[in-house]
N, C-alpha and C positions, 0 to 999 in steps of 0.2 A: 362614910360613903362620900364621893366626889361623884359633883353632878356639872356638868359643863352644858352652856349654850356657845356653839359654832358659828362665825360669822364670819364672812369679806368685809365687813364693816369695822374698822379700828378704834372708835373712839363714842361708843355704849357707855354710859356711867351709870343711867338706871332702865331694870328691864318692868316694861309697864304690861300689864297683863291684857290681852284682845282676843278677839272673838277668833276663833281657828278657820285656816280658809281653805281647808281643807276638805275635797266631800263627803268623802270616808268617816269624817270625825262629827257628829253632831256639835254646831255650834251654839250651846244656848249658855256656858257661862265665858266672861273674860279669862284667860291664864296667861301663864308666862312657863312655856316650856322649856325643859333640859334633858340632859340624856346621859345616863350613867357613863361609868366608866369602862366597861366591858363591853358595851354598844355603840361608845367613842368611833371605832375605826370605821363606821356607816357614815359616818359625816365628815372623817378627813378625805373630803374630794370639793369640788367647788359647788355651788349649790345647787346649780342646776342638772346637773352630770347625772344622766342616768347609770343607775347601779344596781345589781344584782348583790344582795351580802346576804352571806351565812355563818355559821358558827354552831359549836360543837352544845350540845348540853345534854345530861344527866340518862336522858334517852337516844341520842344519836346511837345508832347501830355501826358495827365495825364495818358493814356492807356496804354502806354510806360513805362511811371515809375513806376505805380504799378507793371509792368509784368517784367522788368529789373534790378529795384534798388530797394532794403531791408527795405529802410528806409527815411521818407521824408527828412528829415535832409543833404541826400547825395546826390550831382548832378554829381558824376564823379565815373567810375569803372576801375579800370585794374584788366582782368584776366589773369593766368599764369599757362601754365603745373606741375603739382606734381614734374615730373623729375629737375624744376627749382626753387624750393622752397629751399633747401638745400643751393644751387648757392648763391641765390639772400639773402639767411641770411648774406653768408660770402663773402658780395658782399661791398668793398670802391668805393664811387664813390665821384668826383669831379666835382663839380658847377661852372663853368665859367662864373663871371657874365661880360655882355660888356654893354657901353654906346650905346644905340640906334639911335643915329644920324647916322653911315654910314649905318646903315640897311634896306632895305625895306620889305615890305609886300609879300611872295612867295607865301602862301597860307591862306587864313583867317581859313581854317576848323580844318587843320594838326597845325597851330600856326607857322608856318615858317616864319621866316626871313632870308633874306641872303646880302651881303656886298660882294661887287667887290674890297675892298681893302682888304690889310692885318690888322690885328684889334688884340689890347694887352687888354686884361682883367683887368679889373676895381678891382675887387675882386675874391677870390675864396675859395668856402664852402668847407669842406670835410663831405662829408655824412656817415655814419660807419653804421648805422643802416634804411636798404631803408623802411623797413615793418613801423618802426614809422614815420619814413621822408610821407612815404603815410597818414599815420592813421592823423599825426596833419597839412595833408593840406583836411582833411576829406573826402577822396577817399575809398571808397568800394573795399576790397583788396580778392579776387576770386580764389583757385587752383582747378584746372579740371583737368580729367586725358587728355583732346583733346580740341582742341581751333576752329576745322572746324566746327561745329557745330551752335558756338556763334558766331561765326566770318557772317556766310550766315547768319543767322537771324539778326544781329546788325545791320549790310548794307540794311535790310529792314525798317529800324524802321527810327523815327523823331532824333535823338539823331546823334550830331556830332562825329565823331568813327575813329581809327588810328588801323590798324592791322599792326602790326612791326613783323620783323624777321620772316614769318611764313615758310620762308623756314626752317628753322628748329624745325617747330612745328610740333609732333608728326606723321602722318602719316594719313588720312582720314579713319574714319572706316566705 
């Protein structure tokens, strides 16, 4: 299994494990998080970029895909604000890939892994172009002028879904 950590930052040699600053996540041990490879395309956008993503699994209903995704061919979306399209053209990002053994399982849905030691990257991609990085892992690539919308009805639907950064997503109209 390939577990990547995502970063604008070029030049990581060891990842040190810290407290999550997240508020959703209880912070009571240090880790050092990663995210498979099938939950990859949630993270190629820049880091702040709020995001709607979905993807297809084992229970998504047909009724879903027709009304959600474009085309049968495609089982993953990320959508992103107009204001972030600009951003994310001239957006480099870096692939940290790490060996999976000190990793375990944090969430099957989200793709989380995380490791209680410190952990040096195996390899590391430089991505220049996120829109093809999406298009040739076959992700359904989305700009809306508002993400509240997609975001409530996505979390109704059969479709495994990751709403990132949406504190900084537009504003509820």
């Amino acid at each position: 299994m390939k577990l990547f950590h995502v970063s604008e930052e070029d030049n990581i040699k060891i990842f040190h494990p810290r407290i999550p600053t997240r508020k959703d996540i209880v912070g009571s041990k240090d880790l050092v998080w990663a995210i498979n490879e099938q939950c990859l395309p949630n993270f190629l956008t820049p880091r702040d970029c709020p995001r709607v993503t979905y993807y297809c699994n084992e229970n998504t209903t047909i009724e879903d895909k027709k009304k959600y995704i474009s085309s049968d061919s495609v089982e993953h979306v990320v959508i992103i604000e107009h204001n972030w399209f600009s951003i994310m053209k001239n957006t480099k990002l870096y692939l940290y890939e790490f060996d999976s053994t000190p990793f375990y399982l944090q969430d099957e849905n989200a793709g989380y892994y995380v490791s209680e030691k410190p952990v040096e990257p195996v390899d590391k991609v430089v991505v220049t172009d996120l829109f093809e990085a999406l298009f040739e892992r076959n992700v359904e690539v989305r700009v809306t002028d508002n993400l509240w919308n997609i975001s409530d009805e996505i979390q109704q639907t059969s479709f495994n879904w990751s709403m990132c950064r949406m504190g900084n997503a537009q504003p509820r109209v």
